[in-house]
Legacy VTK file of the C-alpha trace (Angstrom):
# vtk DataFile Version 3.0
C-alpha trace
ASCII
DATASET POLYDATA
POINTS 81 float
-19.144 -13.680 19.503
-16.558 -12.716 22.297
-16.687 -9.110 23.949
-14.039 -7.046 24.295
-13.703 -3.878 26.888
-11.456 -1.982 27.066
-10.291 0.717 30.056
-8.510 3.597 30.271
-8.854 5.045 26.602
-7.534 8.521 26.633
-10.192 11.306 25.737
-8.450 12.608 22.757
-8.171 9.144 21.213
-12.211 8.486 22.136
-12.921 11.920 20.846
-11.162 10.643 17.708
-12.531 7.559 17.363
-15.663 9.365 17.969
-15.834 11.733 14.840
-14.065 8.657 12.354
-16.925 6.286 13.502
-19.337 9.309 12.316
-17.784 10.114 8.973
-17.959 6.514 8.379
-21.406 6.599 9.450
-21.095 3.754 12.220
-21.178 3.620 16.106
-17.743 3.737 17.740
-17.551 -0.187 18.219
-18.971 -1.028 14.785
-15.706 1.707 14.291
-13.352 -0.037 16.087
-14.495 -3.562 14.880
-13.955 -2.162 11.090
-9.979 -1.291 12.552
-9.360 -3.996 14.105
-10.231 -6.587 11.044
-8.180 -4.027 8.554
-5.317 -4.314 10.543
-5.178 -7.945 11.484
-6.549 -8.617 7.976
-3.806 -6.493 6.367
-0.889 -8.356 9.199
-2.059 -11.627 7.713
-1.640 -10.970 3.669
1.793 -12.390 2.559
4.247 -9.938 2.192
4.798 -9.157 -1.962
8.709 -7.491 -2.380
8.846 -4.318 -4.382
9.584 -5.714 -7.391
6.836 -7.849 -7.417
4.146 -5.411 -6.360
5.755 -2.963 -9.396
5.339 -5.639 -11.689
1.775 -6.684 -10.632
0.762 -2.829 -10.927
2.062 -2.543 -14.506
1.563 -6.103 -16.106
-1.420 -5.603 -17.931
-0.160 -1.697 -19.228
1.918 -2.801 -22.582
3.896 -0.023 -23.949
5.597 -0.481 -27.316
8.114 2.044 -27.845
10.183 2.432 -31.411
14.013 1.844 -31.006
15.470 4.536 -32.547
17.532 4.117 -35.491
21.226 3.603 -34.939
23.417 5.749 -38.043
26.895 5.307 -36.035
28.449 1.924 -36.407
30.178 1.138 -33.093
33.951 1.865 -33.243
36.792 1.156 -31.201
37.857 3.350 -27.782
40.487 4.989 -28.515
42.735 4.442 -25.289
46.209 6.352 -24.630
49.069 3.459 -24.844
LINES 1 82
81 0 1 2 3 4 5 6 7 8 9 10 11 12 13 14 15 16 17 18 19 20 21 22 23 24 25 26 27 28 29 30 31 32 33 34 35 36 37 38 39 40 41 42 43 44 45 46 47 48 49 50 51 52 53 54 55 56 57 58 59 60 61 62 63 64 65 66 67 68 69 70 71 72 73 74 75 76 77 78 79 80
């Protein structure tokens, strides 16, 4: 496996980096090596449009609803001449 370093990290980001790696439980470079493959993991899924991804969260929910009863047969507009 290649190794990375990298300089220059601003405290407050370290200091972050820091306290995520512990709430995950894991050293900062297991940390950063968790961040790195969820972002480049989640750059190289295809891209799903809206519609699709709304469709794919609701396919398998089927909801029958009654149509209501219609008592009015349709009539004519009445438009001014």
């Amino acid at each position: 496996m290649a190794t990375l370093t990298i300089r220059r990290i601003d405290d407050r980001l370290k200091q972050a980096l820091r306290h995520r790696a512990a709430r995950h439980g894991r050293s900062m470079e297991a940390e950063v090596r968790a961040i790195l493959d969820e972002v480049l993991r989640a750059d190289e899924a295809p891209t799903r449009g809206l519609g699709t991804r709304v469709h794919q969260r609701f396919a398998d929910d089927h909801v029958d609803l009654p149509r209501p009863a219609r008592h009015d047969a349709a009539r004519a507009a009445d438009l001014p001449t």
